[in-house]
Backbone bond lengths (Angstrom), bond angles and torsions (degrees), N, CA, C in turn:
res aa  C-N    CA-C-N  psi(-1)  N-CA   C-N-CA  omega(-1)  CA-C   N-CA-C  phi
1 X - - - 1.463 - - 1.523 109.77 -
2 X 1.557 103.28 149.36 1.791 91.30 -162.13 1.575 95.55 -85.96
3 X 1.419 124.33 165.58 1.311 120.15 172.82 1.251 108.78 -113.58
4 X 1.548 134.49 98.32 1.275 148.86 166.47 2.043 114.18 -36.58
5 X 0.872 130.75 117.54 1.064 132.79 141.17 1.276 145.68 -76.95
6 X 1.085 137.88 118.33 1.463 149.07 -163.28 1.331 113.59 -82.16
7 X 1.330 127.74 111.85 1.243 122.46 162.52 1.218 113.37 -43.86
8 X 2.076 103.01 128.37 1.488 116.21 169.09 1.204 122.72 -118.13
9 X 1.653 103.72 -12.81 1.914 101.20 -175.50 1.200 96.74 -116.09
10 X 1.832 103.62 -158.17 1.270 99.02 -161.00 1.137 106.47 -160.61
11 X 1.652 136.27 172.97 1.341 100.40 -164.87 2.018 90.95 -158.14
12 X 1.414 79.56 153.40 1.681 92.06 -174.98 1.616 114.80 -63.93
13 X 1.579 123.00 -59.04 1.070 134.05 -175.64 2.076 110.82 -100.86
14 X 0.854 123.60 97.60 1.383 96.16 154.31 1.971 116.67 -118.42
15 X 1.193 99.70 170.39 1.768 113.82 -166.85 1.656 94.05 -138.25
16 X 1.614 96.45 125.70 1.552 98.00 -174.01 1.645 89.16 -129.33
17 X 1.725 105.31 127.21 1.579 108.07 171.52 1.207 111.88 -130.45
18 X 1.854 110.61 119.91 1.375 114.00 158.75 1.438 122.73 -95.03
19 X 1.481 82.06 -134.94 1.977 92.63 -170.82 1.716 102.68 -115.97
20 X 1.029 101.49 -68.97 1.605 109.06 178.44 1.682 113.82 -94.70
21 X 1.271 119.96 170.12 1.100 137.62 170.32 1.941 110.53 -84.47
22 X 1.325 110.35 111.46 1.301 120.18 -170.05 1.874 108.85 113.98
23 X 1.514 105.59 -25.22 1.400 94.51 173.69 1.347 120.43 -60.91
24 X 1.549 134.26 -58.76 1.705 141.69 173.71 1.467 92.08 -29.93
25 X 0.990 123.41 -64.64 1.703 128.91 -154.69 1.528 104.82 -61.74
26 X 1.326 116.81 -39.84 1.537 108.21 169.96 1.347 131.40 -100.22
27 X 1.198 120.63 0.36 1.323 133.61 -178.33 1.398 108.70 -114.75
28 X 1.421 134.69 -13.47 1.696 140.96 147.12 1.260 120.72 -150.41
29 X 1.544 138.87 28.17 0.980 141.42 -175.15 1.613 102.49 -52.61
30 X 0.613 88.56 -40.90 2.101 91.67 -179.26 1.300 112.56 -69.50
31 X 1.150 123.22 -38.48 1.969 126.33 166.51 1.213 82.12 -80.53
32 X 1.136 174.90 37.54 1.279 150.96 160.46 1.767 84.98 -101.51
33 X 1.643 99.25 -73.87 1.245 114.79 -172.59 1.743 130.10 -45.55
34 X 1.293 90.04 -28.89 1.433 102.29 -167.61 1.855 108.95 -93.41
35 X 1.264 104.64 -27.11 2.086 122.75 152.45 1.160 97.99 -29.85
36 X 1.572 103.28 -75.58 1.265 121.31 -166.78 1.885 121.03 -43.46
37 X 1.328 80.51 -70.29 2.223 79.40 176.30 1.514 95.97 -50.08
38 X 1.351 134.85 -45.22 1.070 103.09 -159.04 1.807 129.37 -90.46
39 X 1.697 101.87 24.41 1.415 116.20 -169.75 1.459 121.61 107.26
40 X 1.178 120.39 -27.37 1.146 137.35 171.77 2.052 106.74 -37.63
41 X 1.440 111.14 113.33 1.603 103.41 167.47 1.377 109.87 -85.14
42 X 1.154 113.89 107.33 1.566 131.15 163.42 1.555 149.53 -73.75
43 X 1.734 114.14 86.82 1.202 116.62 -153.11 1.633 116.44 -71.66
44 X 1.303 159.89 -149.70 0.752 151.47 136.85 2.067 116.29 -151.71
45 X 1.936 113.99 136.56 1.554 80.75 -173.51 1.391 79.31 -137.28
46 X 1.163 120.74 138.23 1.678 121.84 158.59 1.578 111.59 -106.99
47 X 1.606 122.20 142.16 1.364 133.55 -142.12 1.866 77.86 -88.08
48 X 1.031 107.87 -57.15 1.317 129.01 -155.31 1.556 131.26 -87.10
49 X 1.164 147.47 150.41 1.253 118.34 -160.41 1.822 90.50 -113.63
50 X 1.469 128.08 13.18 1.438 123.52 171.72 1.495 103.23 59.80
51 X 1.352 118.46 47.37 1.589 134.89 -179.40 1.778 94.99 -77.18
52 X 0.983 124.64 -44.57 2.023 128.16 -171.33 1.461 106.24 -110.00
53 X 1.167 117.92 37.04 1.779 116.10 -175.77 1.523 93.22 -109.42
54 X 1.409 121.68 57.04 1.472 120.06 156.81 1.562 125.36 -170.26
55 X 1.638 123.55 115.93 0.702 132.60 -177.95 1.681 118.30 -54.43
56 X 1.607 128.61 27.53 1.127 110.49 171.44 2.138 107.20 -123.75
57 X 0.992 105.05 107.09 1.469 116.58 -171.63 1.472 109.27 -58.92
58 X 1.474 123.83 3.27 1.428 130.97 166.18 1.420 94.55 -60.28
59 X 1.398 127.81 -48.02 2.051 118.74 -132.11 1.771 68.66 -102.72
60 X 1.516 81.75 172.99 1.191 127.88 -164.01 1.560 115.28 -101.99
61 X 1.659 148.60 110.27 1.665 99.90 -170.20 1.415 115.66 -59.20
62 X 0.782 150.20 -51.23 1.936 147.34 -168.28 1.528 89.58 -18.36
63 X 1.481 106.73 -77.52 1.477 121.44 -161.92 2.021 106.85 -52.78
64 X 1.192 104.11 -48.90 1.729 97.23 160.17 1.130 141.76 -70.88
65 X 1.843 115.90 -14.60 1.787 115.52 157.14 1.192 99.39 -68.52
66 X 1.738 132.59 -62.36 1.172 126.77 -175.11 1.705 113.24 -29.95
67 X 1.412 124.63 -59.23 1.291 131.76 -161.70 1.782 89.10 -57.64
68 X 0.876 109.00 -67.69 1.735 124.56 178.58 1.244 116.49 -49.00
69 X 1.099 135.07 -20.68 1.770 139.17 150.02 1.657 115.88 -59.94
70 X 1.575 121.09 -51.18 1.131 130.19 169.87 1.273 122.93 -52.77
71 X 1.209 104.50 -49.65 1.440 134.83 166.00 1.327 124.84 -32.26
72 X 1.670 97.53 -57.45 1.764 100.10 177.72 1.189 123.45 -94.28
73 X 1.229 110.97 -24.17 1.775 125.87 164.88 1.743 98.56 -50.10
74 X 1.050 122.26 -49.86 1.503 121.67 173.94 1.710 118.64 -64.03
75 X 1.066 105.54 -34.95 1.330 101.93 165.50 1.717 126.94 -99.24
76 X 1.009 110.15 -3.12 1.281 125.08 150.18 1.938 129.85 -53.99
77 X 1.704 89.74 -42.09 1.374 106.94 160.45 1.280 131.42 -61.36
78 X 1.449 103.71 -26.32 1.215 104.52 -169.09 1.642 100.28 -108.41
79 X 0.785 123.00 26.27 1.657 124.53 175.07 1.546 91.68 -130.99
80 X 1.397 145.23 -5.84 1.461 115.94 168.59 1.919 83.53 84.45
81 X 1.087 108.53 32.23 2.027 76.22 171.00 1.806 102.53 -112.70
82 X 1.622 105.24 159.80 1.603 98.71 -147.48 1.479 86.95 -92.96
83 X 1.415 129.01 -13.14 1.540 111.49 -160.41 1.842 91.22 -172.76
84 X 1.544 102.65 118.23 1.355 110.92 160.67 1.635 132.14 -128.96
85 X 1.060 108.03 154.52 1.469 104.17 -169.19 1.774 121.69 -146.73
86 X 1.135 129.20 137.51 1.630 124.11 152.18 1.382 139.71 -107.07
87 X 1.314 95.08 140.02 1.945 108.67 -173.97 1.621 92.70 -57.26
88 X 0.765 135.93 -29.56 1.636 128.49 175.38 1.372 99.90 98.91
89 X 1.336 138.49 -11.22 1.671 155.11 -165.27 1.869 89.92 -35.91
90 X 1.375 123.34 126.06 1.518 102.05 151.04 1.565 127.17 -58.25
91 X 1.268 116.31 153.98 1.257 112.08 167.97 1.421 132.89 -61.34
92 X 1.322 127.08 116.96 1.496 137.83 177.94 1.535 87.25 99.68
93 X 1.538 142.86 30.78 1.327 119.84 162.14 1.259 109.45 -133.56
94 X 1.419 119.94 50.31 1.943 135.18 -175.18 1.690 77.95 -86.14
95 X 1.199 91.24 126.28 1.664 106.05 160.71 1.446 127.15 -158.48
96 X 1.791 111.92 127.04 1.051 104.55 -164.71 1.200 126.90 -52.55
97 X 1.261 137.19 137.42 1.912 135.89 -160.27 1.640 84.73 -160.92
98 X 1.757 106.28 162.02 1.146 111.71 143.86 1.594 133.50 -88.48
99 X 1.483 115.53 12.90 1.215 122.30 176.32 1.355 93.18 -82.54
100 X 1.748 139.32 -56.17 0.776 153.59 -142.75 2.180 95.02 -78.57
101 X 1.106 102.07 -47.63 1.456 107.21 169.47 1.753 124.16 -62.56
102 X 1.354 90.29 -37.86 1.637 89.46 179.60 1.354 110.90 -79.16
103 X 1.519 112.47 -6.28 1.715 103.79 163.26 1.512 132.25 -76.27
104 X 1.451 90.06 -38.89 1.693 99.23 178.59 1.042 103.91 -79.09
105 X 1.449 125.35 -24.94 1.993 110.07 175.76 1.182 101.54 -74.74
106 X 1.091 138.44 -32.70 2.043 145.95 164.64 1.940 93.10 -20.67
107 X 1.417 80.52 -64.51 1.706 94.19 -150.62 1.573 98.16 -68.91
108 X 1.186 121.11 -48.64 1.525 120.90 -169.21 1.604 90.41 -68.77
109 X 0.771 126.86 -29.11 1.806 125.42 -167.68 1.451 96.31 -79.28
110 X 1.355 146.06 -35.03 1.123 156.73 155.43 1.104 133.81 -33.19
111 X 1.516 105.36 -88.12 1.701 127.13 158.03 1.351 112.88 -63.07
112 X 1.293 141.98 -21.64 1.524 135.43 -174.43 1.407 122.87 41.42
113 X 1.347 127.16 57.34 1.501 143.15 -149.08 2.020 95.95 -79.69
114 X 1.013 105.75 134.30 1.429 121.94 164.79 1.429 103.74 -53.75
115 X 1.616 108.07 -54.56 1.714 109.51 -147.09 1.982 79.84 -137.41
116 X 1.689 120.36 131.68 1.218 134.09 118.68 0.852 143.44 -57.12
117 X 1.431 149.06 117.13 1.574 152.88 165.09 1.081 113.92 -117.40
118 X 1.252 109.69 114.06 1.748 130.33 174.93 1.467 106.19 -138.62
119 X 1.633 117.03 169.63 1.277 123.87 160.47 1.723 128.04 -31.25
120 X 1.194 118.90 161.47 1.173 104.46 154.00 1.644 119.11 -124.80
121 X 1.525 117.04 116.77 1.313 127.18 -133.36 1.528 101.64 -85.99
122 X 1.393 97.39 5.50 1.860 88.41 -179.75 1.497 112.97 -115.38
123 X 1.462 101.42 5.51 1.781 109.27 151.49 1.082 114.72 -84.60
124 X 1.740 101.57 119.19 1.565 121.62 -174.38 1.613 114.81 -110.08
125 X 1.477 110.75 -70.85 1.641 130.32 172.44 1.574 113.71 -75.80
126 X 1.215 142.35 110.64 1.056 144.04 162.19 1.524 105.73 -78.92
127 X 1.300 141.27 64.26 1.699 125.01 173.37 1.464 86.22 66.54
128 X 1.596 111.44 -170.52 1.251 135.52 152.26 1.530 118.28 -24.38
129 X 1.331 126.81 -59.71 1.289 133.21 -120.17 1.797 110.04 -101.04
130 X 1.597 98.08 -14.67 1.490 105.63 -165.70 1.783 113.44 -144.28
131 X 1.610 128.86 127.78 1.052 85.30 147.84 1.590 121.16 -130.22
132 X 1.262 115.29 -172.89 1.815 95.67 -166.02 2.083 101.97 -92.69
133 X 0.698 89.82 115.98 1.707 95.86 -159.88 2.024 103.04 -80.81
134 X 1.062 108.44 142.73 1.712 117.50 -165.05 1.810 112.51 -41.52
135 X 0.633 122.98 -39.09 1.523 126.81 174.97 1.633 102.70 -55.20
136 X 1.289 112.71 -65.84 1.370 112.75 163.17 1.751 126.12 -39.16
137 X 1.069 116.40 -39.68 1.519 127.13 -171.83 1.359 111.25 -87.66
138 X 1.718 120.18 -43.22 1.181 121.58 -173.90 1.881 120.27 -80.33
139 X 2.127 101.16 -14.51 1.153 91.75 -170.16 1.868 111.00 -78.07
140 X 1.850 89.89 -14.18 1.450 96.68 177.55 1.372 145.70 -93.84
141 X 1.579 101.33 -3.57 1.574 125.38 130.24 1.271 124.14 -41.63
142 X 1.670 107.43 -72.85 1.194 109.72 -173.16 1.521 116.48 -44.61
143 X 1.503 110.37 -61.92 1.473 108.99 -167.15 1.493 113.60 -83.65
144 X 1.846 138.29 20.17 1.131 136.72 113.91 0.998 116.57 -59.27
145 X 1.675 151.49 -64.65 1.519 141.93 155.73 1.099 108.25 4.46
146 X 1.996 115.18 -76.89 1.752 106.46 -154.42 1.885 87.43 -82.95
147 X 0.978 147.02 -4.62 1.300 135.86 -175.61 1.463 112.01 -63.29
148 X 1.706 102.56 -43.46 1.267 115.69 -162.25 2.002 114.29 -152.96
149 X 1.051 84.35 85.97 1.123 148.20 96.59 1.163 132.39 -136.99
150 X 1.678 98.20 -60.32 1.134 153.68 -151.52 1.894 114.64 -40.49
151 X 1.484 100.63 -70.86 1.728 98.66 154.62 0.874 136.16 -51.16
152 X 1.291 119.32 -18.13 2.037 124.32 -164.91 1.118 93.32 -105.92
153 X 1.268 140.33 -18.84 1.774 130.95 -179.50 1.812 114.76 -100.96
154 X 0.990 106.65 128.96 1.752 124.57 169.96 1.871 108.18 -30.91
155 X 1.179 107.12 -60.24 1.423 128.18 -147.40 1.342 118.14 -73.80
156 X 2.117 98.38 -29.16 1.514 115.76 146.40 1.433 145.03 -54.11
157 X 1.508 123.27 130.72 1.230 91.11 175.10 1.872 119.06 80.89
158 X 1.017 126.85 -4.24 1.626 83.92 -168.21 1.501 129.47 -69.37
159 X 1.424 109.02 -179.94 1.261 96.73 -169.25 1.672 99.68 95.05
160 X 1.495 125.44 -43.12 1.053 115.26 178.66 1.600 134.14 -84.58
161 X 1.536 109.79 33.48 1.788 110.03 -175.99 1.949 87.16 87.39
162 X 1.646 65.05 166.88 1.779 94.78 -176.56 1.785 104.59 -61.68
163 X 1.637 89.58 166.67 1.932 86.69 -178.69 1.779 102.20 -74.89
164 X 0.894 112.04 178.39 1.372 115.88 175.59 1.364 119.19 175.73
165 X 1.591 130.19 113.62 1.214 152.61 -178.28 1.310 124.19 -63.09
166 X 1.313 129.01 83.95 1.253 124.73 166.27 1.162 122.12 -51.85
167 X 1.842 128.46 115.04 1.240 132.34 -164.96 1.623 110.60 -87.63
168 X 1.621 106.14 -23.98 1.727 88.72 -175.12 1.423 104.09 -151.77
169 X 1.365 137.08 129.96 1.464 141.73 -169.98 1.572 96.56 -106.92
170 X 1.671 106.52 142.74 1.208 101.37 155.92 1.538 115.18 -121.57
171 X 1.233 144.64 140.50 1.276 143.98 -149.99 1.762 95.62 -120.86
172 X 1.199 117.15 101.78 1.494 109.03 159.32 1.282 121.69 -94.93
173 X 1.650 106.77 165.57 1.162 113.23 179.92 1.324 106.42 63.23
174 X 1.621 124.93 58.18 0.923 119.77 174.35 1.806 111.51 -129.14
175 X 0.841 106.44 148.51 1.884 105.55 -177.01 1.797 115.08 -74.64
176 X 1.255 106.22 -2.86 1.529 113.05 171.23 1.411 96.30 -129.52
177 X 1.337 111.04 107.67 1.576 124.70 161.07 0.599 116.39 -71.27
178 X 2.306 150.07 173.12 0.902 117.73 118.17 1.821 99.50 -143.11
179 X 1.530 106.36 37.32 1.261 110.00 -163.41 1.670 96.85 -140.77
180 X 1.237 118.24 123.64 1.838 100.93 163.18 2.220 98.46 -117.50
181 X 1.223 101.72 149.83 1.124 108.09 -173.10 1.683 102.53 -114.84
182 X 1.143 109.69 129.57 1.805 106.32 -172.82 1.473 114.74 -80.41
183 X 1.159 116.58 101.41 1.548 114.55 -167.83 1.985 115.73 -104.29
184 X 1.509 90.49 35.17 1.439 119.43 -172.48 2.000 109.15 -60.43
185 X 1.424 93.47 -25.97 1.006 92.35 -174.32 1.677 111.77 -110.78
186 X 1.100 101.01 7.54 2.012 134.75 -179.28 1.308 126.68 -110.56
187 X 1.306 110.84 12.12 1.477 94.38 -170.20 1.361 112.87 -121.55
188 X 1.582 131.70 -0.08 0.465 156.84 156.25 2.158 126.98 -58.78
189 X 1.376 83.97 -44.00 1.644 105.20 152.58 1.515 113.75 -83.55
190 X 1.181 128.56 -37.86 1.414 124.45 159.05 1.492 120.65 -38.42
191 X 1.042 106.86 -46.06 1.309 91.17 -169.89 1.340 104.46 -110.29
192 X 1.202 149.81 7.46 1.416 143.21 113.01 1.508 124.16 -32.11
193 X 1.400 109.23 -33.45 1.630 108.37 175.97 1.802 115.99 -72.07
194 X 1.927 94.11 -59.63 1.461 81.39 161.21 1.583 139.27 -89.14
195 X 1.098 101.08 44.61 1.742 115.03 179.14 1.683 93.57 -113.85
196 X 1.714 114.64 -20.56 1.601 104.57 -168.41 1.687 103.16 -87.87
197 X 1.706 118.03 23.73 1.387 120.92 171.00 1.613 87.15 -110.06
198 X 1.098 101.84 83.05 1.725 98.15 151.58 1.153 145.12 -69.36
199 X 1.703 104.77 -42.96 1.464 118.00 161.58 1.968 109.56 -35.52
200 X 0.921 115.58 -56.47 1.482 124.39 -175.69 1.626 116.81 -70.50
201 X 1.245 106.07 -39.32 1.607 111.48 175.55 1.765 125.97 -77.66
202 X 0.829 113.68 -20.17 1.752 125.70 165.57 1.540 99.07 63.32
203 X 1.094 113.87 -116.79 1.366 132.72 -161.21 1.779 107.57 -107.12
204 X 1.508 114.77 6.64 1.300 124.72 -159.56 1.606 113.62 -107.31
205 X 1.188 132.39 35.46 1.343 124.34 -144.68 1.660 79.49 -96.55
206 X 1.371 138.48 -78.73 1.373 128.24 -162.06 1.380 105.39 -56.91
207 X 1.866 155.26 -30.19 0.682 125.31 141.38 1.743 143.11 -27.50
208 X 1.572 107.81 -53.56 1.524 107.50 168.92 1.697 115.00 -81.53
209 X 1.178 125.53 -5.36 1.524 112.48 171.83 1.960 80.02 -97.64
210 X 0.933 148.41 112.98 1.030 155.29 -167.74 1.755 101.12 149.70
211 X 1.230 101.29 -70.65 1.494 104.77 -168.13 1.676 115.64 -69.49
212 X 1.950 104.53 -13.42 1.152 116.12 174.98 1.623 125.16 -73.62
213 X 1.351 88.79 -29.77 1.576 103.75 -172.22 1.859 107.21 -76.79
214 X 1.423 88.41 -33.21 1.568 93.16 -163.88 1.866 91.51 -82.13
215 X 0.597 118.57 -40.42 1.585 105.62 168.54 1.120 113.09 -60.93
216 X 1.252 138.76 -29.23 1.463 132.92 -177.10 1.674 103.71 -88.46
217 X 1.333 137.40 15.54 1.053 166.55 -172.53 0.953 93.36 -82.16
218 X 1.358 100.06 -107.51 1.223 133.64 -175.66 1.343 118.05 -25.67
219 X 1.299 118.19 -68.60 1.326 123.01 171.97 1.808 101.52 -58.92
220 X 0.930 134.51 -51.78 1.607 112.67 -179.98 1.448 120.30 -56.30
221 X 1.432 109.21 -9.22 1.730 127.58 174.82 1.745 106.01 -49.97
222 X 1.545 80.06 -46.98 1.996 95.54 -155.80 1.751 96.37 -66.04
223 X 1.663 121.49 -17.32 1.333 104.62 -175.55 1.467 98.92 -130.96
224 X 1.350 119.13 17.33 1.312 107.58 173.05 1.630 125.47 74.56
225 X 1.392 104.82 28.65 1.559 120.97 -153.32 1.967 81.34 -140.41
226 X 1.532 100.13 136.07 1.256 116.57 177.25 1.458 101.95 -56.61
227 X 1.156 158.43 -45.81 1.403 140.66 -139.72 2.021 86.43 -166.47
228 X 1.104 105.55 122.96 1.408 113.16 153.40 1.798 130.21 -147.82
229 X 1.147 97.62 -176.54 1.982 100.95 161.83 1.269 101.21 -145.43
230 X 1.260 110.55 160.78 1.646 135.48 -173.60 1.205 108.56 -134.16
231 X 1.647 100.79 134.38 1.253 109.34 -162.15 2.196 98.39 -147.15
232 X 1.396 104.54 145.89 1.574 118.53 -174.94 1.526 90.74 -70.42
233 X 1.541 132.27 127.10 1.374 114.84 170.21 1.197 107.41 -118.05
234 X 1.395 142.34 138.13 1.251 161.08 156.05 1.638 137.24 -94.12
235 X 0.945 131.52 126.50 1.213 143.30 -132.33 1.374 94.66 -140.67
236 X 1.959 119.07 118.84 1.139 124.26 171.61 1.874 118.78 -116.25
237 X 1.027 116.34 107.77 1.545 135.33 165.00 1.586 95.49 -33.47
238 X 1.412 107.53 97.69 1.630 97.05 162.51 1.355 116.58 -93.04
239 X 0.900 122.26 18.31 1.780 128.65 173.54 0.944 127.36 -97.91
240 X 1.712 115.18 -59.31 1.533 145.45 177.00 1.601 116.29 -81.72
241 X 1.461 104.47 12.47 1.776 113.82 -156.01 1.875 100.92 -64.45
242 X 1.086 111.19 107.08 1.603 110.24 175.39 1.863 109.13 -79.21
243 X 0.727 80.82 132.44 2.229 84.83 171.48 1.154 89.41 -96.46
């Protein structure tokens, strides 16, 4: 049986990078949120500007990143995060590059984040019900790539800020947990954040704050904590760091 660990510390800086706009918000909006009340400065980066995130073949993408820019700035508000932004990437075209690396080491070289949160890129098959589709997988390669080595060494990158060692990753959405984070005091902003994608939610808002809660269930199951998320955590030796 796996043994879940409970978040106990806490951290000054964290920087959370997905793929699309609306992913952070459902995959840790509640650690996002709950960082936040508790002091935590909270970065935010989306790869993508969510240009094809809509099933109606009337719009245009321009007119649907736009909707999806508004969108997350609003839900950004509602998680307490101090600063968000997008690579502008179209949707479905994240590809590993070193242009694409020398940005996120930019940013991590910048902000100097305690804690990373990204995907975890080696969740593929969810059961039946899901699968984790390449944009998702590659953004969480990529930004382990520039994490590690890549930021913590001189020789990388220059031009891109000082080196700097990311000490702790958290990997969501991953099929090997071994972390639940209590977002008891977050979830409530969770689901205000992803309720502030309207374009996407239609007529469904108490359905998805429904499906939000019950996922945050579940995962608070694994630690005995009313509301959580679980996340793969990884831990980098900035001393002993072997290439």
């Amino acid at each position: 049986m796996t043994q879940y660990q409970i978040l106990s510390q806490s951290f000054d800086k964290v920087l959370a990078i997905f793929a699309h706009p609306d992913d952070a918000e459902i995959a840790c909006g509640g650690t996002l949120a709950s960082f936040a009340k508790n002091g935590s400065e909270v970065h935010l980066i989306y790869l993508t500007s969510g240009d094809k995130g809509s099933f109606d073949s009337s719009l245009l993408p321009d007119t649907v990143a736009k909707t999806r820019s508004i969108e997350f700035k609003k839900a950004a508000v509602c998680l307490g995060i101090k600063s968000v932004q997008t690579f502008n990437i179209p949707d479905g075209e994240i590809a590993e590059s070193k242009e694409l690396r020398f940005k996120i080491v930019e940013s991590i070289r910048s902000i100097r984040p305690e804690l990373v949160i990204c995907p975890d890129p080696t969740a593929v098959f969810f059961s039946q019900s899901y699968y984790n589709h390449r944009d998702h997988r590659t953004t969480g390669f990529v930004v382990l790539d520039s994490i590690s080595p890549e930021a913590a060494m001189p020789l990388y990158h220059k031009g891109a800020g000082d080196p700097f060692q990311v000490p702790t990753v958290f990997l969501s959405g991953s099929l090997e947990p071994d972390l639940i984070v209590d977002i008891s005091d977050g979830i409530d902003q969770k689901i205000q954040a992803v309720l502030a994608y309207e374009s996407r939610i239609s007529d469904e808002s108490n359905y998805i704050s429904d499906v939000v809660l019950d996922m945050a269930k579940k995962d608070g199951e694994l630690a005995k904590v009313d509301f959580g998320e679980s996340f793969r955590k990884i831990l980098f030796n900035s001393v002993e760091y072997r290439q």
